[in-house]
N, CA, C and O atoms as CSV, one atom per row, in Angstrom:
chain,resi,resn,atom,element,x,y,z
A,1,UNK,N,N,88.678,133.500,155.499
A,1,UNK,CA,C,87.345,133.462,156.063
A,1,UNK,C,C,86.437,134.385,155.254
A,1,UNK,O,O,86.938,135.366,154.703
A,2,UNK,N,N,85.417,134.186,155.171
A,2,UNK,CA,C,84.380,134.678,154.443
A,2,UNK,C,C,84.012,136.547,155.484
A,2,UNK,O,O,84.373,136.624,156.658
A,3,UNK,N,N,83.638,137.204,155.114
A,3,UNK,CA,C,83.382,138.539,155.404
A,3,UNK,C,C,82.705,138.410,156.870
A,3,UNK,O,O,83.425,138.723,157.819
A,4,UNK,N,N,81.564,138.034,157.103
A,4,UNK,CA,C,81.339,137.508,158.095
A,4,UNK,C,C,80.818,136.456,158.975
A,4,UNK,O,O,79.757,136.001,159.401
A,5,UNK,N,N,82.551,136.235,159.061
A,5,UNK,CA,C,82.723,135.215,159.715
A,5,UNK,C,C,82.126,135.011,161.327
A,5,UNK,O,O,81.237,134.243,161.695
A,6,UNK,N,N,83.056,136.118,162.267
A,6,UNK,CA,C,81.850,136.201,163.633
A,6,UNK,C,C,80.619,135.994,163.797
A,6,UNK,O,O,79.997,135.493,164.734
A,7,UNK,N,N,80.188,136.565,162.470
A,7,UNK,CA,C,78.383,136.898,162.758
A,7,UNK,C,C,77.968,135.090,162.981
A,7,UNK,O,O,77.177,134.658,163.820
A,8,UNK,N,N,78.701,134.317,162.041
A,8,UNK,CA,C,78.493,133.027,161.597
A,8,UNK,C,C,78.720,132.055,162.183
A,8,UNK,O,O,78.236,130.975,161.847
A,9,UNK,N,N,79.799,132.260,163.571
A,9,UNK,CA,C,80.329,131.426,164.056
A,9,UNK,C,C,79.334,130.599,164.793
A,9,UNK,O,O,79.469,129.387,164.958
A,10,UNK,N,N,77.935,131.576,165.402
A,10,UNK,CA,C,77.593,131.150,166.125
A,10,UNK,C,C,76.466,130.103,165.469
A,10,UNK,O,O,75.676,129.661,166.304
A,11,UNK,N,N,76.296,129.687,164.228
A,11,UNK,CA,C,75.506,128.448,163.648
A,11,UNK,C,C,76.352,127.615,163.456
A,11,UNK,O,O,75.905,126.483,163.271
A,12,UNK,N,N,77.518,127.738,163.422
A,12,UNK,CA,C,78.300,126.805,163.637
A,12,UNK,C,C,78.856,125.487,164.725
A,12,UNK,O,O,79.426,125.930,165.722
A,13,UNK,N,N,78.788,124.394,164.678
A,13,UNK,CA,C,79.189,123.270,165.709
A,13,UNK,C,C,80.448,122.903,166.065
A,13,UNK,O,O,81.219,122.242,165.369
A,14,UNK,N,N,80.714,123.461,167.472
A,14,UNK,CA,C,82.521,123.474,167.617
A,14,UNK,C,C,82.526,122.104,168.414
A,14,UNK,O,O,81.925,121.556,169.338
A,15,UNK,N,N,83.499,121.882,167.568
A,15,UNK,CA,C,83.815,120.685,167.720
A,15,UNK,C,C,85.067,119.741,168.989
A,15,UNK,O,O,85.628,118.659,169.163
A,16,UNK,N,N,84.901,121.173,169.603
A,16,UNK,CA,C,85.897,121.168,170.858
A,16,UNK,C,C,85.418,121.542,171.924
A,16,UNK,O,O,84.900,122.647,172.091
A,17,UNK,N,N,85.563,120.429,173.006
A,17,UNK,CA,C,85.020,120.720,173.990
A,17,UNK,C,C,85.616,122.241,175.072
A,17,UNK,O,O,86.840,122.369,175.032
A,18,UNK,N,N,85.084,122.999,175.703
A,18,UNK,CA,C,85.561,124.118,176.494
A,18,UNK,C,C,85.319,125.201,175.314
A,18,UNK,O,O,84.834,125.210,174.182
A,19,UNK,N,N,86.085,126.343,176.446
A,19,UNK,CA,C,85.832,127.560,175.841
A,19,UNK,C,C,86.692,127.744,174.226
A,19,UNK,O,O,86.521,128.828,173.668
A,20,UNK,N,N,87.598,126.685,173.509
A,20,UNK,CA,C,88.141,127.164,172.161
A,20,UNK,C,C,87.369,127.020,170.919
A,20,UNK,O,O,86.888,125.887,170.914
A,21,UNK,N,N,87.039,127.682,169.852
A,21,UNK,CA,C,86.480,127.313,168.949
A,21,UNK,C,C,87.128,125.928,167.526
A,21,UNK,O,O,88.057,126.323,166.822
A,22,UNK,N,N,86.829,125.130,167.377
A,22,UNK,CA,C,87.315,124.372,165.884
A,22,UNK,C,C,86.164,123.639,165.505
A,22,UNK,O,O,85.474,122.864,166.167
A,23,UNK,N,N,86.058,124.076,164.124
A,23,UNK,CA,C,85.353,123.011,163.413
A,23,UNK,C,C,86.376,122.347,161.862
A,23,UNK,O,O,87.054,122.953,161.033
A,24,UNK,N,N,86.168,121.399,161.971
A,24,UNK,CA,C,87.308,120.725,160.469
A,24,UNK,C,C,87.018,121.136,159.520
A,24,UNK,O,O,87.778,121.425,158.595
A,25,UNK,N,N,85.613,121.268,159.560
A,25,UNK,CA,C,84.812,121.819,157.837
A,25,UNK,C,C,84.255,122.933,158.423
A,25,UNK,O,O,83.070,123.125,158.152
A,26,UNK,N,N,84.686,123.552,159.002
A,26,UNK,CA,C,84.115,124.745,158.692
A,26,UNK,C,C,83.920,126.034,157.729
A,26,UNK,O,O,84.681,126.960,157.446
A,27,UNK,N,N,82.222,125.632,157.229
A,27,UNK,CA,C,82.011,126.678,156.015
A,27,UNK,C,C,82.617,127.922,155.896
A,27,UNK,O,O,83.000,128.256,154.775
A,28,UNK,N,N,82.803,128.803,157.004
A,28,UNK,CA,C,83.250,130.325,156.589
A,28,UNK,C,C,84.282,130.029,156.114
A,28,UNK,O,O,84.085,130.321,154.934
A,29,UNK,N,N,85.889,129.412,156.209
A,29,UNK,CA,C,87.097,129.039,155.317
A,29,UNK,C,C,86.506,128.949,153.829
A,29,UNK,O,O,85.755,128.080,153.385
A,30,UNK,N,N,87.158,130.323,153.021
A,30,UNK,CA,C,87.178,129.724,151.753
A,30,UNK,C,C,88.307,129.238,151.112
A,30,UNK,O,O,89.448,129.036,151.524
A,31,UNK,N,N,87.547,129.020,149.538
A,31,UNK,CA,C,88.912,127.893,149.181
A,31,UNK,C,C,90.517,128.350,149.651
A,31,UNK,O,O,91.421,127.742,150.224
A,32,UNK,N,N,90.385,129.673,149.129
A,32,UNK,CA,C,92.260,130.452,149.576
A,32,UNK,C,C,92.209,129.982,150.824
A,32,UNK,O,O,92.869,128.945,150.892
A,33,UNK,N,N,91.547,130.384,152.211
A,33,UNK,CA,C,91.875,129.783,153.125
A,33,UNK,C,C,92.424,128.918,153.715
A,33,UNK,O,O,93.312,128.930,154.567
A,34,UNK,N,N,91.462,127.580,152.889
A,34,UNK,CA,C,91.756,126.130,153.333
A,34,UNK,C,C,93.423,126.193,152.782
A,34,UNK,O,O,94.375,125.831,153.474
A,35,UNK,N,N,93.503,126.630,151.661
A,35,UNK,CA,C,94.908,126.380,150.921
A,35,UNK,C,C,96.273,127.048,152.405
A,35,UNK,O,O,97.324,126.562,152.824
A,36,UNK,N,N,95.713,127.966,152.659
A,36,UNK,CA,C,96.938,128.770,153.461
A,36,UNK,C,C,96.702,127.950,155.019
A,36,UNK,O,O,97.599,127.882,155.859
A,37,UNK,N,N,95.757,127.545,155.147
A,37,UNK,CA,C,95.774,126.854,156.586
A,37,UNK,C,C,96.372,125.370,156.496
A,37,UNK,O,O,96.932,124.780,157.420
A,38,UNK,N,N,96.110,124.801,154.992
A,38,UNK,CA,C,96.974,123.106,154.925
A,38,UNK,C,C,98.568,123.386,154.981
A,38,UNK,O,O,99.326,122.709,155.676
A,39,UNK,N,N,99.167,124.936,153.813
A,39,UNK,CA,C,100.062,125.086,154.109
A,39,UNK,C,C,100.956,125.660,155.327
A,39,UNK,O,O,102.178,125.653,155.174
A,40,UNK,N,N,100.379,126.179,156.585
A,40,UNK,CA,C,100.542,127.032,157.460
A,40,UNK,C,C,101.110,128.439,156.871
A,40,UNK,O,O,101.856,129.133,157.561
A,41,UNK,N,N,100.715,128.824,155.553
A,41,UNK,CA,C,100.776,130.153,155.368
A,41,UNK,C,C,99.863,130.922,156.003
A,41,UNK,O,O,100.268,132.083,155.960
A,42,UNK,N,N,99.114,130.866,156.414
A,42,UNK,CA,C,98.126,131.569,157.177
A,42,UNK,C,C,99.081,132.192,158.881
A,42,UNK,O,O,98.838,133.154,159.609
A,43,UNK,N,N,99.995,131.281,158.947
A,43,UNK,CA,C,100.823,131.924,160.389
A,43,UNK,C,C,101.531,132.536,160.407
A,43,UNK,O,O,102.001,132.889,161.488
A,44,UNK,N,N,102.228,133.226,158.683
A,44,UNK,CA,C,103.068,134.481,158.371
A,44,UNK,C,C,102.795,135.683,158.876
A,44,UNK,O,O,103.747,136.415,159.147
A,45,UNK,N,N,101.515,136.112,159.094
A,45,UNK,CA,C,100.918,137.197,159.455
A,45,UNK,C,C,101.348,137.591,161.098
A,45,UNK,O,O,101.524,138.710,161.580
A,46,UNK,N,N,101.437,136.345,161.703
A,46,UNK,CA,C,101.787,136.296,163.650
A,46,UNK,C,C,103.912,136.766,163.540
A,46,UNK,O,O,104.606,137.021,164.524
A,47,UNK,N,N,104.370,136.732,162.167
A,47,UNK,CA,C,105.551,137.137,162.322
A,47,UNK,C,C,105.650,138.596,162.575
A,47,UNK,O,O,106.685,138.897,163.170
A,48,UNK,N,N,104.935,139.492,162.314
A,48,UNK,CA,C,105.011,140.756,162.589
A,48,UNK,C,C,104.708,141.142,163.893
A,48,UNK,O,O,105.213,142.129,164.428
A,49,UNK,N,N,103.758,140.268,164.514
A,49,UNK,CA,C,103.238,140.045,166.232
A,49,UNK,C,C,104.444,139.588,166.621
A,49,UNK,O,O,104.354,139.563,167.848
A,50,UNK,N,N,105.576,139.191,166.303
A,50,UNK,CA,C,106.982,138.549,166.994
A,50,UNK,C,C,108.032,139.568,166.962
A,50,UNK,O,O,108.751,139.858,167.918
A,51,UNK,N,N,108.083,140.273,165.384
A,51,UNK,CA,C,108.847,141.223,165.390
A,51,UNK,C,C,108.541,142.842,166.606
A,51,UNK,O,O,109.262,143.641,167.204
A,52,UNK,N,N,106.892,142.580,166.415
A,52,UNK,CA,C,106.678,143.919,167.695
A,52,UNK,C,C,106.615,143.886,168.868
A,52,UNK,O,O,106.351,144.846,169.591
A,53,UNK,N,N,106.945,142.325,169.351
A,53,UNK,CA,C,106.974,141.873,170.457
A,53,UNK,C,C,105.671,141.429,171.272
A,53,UNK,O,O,105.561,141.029,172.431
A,54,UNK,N,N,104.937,141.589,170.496
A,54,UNK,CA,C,103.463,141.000,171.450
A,54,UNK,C,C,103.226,139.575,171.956
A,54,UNK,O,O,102.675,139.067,172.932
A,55,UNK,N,N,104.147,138.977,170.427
A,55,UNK,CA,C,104.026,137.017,170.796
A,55,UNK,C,C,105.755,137.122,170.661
A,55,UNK,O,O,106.582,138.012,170.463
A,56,UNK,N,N,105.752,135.698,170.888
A,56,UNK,CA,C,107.298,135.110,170.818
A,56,UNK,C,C,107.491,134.087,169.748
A,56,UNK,O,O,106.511,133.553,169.230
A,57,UNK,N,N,108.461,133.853,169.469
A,57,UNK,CA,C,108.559,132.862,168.225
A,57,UNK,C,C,107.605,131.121,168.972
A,57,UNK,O,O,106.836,130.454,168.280
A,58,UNK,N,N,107.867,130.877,170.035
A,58,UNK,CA,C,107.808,129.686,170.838
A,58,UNK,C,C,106.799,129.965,172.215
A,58,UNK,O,O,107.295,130.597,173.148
A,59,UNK,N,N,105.865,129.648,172.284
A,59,UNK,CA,C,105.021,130.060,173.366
A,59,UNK,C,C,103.712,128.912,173.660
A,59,UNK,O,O,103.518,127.754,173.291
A,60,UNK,N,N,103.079,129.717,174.368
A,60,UNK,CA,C,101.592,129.124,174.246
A,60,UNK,C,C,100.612,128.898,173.310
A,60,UNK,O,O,101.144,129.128,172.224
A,61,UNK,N,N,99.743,128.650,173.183
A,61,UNK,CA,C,98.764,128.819,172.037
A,61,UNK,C,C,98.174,130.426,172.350
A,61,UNK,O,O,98.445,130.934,173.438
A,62,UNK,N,N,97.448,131.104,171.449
A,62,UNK,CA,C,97.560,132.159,171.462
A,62,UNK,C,C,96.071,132.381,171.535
A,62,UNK,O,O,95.441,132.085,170.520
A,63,UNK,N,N,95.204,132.997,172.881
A,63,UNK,CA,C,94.117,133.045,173.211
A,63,UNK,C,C,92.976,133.590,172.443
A,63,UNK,O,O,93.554,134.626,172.114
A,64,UNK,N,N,91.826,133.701,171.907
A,64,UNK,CA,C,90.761,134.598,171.408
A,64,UNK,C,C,90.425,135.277,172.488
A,64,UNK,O,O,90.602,134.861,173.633
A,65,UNK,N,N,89.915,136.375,172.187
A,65,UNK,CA,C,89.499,137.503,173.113
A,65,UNK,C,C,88.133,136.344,173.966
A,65,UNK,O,O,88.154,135.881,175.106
A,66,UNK,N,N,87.255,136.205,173.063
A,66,UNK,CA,C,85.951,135.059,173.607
A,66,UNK,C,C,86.242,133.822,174.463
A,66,UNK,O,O,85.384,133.256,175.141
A,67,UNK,N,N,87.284,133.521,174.391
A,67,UNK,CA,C,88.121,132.329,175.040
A,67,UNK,C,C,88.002,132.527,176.165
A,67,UNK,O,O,87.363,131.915,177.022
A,68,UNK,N,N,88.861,133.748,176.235
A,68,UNK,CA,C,89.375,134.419,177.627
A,68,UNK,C,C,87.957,134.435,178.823
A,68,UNK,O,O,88.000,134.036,179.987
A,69,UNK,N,N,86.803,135.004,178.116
A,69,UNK,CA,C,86.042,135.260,178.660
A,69,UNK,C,C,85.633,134.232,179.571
A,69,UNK,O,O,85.519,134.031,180.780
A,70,UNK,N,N,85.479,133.721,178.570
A,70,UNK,CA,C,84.728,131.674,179.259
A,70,UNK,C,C,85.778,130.754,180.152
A,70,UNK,O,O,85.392,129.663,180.572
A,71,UNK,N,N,87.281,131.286,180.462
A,71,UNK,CA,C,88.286,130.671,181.032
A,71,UNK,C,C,87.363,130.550,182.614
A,71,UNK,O,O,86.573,131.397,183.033
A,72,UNK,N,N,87.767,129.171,183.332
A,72,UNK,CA,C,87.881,129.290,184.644
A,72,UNK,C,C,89.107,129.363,185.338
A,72,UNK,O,O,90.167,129.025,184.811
A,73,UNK,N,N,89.016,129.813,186.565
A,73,UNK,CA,C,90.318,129.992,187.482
A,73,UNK,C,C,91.569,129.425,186.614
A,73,UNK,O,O,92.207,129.999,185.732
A,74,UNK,N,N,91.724,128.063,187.163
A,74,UNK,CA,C,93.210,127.590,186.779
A,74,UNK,C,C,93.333,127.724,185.528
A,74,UNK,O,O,94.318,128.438,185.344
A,75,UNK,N,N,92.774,127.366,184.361
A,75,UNK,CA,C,93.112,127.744,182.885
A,75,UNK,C,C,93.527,129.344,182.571
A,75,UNK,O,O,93.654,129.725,181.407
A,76,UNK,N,N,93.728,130.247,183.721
A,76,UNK,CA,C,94.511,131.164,183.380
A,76,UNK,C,C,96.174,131.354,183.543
A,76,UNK,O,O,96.964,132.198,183.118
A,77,UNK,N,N,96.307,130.161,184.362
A,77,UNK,CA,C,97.497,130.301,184.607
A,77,UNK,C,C,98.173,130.080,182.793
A,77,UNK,O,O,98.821,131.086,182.505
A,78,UNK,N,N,98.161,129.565,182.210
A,78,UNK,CA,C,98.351,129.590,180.993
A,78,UNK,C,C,98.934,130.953,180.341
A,78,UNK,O,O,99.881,130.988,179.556
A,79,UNK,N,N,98.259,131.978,180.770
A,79,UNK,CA,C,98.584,133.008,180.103
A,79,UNK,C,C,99.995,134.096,180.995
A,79,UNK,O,O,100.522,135.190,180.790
A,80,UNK,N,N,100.118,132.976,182.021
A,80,UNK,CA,C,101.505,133.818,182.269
A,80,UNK,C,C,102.535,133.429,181.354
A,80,UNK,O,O,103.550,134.088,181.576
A,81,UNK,N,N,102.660,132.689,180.495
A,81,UNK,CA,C,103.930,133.061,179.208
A,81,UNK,C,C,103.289,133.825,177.816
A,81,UNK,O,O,102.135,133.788,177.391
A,82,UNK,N,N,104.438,134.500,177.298
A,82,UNK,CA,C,103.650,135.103,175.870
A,82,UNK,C,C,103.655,134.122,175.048
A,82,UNK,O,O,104.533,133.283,174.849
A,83,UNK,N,N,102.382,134.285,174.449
A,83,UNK,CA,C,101.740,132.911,173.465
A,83,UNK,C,C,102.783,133.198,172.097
A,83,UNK,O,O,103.436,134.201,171.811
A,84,UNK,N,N,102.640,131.860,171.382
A,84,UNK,CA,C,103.950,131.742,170.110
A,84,UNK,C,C,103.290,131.709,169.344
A,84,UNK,O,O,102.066,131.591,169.400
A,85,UNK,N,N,104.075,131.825,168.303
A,85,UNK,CA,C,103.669,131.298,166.849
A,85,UNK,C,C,103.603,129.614,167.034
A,85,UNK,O,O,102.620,128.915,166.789
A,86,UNK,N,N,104.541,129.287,167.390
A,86,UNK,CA,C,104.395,127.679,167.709
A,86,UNK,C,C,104.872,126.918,169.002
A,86,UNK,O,O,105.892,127.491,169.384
A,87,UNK,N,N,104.572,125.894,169.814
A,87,UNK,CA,C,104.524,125.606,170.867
A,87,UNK,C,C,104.166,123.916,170.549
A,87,UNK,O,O,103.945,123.351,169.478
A,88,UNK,N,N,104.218,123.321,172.131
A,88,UNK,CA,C,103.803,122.198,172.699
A,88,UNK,C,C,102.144,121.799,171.562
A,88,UNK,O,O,101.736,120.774,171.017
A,89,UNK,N,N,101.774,122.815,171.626
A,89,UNK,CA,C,100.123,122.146,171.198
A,89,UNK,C,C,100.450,122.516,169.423
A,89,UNK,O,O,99.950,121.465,169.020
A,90,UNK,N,N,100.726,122.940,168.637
A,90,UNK,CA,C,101.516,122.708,167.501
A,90,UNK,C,C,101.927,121.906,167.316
A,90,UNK,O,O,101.413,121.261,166.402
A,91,UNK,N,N,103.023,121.369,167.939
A,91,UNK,CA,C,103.767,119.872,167.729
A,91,UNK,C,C,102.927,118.993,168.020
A,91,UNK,O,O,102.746,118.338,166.993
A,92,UNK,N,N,102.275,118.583,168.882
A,92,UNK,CA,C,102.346,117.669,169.905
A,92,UNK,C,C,100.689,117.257,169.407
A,92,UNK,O,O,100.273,116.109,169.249
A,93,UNK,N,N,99.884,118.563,169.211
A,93,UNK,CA,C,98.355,118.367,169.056
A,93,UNK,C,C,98.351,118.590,168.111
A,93,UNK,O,O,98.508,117.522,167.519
A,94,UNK,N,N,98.215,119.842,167.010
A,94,UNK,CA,C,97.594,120.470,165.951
A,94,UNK,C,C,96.029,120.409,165.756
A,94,UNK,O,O,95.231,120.886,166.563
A,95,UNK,N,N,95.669,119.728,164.521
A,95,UNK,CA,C,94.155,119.738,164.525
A,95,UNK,C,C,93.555,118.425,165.590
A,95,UNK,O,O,92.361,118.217,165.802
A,96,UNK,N,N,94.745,117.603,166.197
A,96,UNK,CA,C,93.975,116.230,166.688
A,96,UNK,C,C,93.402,116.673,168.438
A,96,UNK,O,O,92.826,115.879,169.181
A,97,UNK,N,N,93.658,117.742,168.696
A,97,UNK,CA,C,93.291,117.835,170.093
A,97,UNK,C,C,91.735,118.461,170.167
A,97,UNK,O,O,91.422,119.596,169.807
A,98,UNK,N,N,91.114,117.757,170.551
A,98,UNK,CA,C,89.631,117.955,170.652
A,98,UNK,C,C,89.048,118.562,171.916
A,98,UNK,O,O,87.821,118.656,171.958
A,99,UNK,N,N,89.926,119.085,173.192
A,99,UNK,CA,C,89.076,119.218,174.020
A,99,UNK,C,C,90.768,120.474,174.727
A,99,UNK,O,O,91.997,120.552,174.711
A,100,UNK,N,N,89.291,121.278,175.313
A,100,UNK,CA,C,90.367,122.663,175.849
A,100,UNK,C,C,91.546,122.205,176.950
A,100,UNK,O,O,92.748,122.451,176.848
A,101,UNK,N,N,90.976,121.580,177.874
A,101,UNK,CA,C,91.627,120.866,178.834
A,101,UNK,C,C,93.246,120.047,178.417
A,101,UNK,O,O,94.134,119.908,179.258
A,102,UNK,N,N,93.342,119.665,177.245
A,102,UNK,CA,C,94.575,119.130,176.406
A,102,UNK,C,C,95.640,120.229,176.322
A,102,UNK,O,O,96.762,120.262,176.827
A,103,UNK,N,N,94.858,121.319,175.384
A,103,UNK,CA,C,95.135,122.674,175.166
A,103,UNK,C,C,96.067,123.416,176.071
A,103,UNK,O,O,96.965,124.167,175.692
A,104,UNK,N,N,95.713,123.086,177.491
A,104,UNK,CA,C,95.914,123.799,178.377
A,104,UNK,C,C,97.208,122.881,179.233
A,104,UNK,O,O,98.212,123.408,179.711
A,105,UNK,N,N,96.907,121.505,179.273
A,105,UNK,CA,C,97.927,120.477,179.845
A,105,UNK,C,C,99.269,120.741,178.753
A,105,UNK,O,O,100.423,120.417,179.036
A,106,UNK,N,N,98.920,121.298,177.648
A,106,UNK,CA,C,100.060,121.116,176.789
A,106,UNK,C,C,100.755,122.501,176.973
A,106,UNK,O,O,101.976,122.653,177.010
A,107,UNK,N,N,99.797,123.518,177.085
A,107,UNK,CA,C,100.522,124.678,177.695
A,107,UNK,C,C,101.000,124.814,179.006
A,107,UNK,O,O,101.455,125.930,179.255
A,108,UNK,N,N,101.021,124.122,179.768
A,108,UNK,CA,C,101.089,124.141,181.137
A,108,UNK,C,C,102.973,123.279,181.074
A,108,UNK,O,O,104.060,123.457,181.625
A,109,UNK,N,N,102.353,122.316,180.010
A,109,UNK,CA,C,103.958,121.372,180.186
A,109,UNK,C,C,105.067,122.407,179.419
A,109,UNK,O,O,106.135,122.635,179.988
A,110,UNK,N,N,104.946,122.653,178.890
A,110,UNK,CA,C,105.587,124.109,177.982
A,110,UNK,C,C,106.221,125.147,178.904
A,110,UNK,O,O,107.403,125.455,178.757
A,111,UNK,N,N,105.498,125.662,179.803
A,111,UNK,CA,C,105.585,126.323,181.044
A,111,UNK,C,C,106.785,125.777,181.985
A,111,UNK,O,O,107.798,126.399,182.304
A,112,UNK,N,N,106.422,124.467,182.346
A,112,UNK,CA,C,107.266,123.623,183.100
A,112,UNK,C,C,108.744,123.283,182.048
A,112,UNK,O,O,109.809,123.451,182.643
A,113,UNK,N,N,108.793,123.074,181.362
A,113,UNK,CA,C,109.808,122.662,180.472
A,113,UNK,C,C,110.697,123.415,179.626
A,113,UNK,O,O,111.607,123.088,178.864
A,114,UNK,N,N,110.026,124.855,180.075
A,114,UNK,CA,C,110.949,126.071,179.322
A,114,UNK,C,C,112.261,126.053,179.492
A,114,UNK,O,O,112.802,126.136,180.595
A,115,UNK,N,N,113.231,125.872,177.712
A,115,UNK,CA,C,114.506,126.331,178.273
A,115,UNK,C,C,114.806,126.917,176.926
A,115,UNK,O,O,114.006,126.997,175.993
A,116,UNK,N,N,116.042,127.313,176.935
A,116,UNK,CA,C,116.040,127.964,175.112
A,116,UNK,C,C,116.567,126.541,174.253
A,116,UNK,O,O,116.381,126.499,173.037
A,117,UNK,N,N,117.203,125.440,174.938
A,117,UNK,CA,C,117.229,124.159,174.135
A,117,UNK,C,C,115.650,123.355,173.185
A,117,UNK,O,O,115.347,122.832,172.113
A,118,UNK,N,N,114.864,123.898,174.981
A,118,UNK,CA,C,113.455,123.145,174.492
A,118,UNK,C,C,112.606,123.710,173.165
A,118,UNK,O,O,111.962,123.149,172.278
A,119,UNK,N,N,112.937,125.145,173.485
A,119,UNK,CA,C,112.723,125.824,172.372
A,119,UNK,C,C,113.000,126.005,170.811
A,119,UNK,O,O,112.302,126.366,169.864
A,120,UNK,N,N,114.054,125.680,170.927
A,120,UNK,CA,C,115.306,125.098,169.671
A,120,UNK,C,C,114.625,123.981,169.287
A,120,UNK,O,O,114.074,123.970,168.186
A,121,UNK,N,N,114.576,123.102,169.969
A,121,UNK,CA,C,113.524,121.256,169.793
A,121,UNK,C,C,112.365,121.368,169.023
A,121,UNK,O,O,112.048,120.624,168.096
A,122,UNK,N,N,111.519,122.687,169.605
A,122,UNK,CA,C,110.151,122.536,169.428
A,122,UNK,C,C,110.265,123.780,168.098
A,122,UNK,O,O,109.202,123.795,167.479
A,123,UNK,N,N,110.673,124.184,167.877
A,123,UNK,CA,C,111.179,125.234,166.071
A,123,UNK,C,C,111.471,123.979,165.475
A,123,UNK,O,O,110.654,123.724,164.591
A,124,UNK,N,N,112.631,122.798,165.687
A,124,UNK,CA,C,112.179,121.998,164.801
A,124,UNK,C,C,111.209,121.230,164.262
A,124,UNK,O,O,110.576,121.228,163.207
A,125,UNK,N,N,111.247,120.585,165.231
A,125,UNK,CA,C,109.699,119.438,165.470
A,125,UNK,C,C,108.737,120.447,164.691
A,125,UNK,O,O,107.909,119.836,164.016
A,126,UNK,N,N,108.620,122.065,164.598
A,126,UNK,CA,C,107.545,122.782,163.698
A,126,UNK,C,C,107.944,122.999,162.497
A,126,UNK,O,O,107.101,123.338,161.666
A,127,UNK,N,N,109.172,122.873,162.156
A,127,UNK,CA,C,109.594,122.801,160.923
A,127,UNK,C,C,109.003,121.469,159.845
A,127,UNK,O,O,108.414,121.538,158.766
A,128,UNK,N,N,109.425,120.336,160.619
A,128,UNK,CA,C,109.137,119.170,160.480
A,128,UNK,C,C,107.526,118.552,160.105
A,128,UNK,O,O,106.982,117.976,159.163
A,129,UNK,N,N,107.171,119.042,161.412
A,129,UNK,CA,C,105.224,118.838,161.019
A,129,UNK,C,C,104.813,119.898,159.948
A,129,UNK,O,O,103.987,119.476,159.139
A,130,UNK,N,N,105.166,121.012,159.804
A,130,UNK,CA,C,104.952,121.453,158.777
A,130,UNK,C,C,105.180,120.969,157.473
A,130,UNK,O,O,104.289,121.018,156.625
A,131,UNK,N,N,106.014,120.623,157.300
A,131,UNK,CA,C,106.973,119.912,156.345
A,131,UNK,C,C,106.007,118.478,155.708
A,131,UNK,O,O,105.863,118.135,154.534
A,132,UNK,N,N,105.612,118.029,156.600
A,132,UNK,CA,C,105.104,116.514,156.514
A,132,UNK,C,C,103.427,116.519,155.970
A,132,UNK,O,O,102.382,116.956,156.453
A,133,UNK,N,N,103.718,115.936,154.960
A,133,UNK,CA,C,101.852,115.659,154.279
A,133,UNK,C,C,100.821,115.450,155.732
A,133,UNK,O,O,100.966,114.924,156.836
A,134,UNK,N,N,99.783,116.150,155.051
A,134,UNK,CA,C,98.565,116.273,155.518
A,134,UNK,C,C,98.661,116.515,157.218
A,134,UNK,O,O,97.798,116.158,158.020
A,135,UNK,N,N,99.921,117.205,157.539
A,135,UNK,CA,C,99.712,117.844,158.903
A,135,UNK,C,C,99.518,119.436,158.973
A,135,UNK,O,O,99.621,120.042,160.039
A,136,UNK,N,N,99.233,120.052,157.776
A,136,UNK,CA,C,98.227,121.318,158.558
A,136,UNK,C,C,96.985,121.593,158.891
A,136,UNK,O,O,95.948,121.084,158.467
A,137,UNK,N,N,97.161,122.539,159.779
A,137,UNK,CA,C,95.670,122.791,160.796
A,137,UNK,C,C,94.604,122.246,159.217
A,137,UNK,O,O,94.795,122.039,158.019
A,138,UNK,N,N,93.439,122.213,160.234
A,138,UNK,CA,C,92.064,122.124,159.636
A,138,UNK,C,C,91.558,123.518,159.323
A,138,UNK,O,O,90.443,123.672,158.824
């Protein structure tokens, strides 16, 4: 991201409905960026958030502070598991989920479906989409 990025966000058009931010082209990504976000090198950095225990390898999607703010009631239930490096909305969504409400059904089924098998499933399935042309984030 370009230096400042926050300041910028807000001329920017998110392209997702609710409180999450995405835009596909979004200008502040520079070129290194785009490169580490097609490769999901950009999610090496959340391994040290796993090793100190803040996230989990397998979780939720992992909230912005601004997110939080704009949440209503039930979209908090979400945050009773620790958010992952990768999850239900990784596999399942990545860049194609357009609206918070998805976001949240996908964290919610995640919730419901926790086991350390499901977990095992969904490390692959992220191995895999990673793995596979033109499936990293935007």
């Amino acid at each position: 991201m370009v230096t400042n990025a926050e300041a910028l966000k807000s001329t920017i058009v998110n392209q997702v409905e609710g409180p999450m931010f995405k835009n596909a082209q979004d200008p502040r990504v520079t070129r290194v960026g785009r490169f580490l976000r097609k490769t999901s090198l950009d999610e090496l950095p959340q391994f040290l958030n796993v090793l100190l225990g803040d996230m989990s390898l397998v979780g939720t999607r992992p909230p912005t502070p601004d997110e939080i703010e704009r949440y209503d009631i039930p979209s908090w239930q979400r945050l009773d598991v620790k958010p992952g490096m990768t999850g239900e909305w990784q596999v399942y969504g990545r860049s194609q989920v357009s609206k918070f409400e998805d976001v949240i059904a996908l964290d919610l089924r995640y919730q419901k479906r926790w086991s350390l098998v499901y977990d095992l499933k969904l490390i692959i399935k992220t191995i895999l989409v990673v793995l596979t042309k033109n499936s990293g984030a935007c």
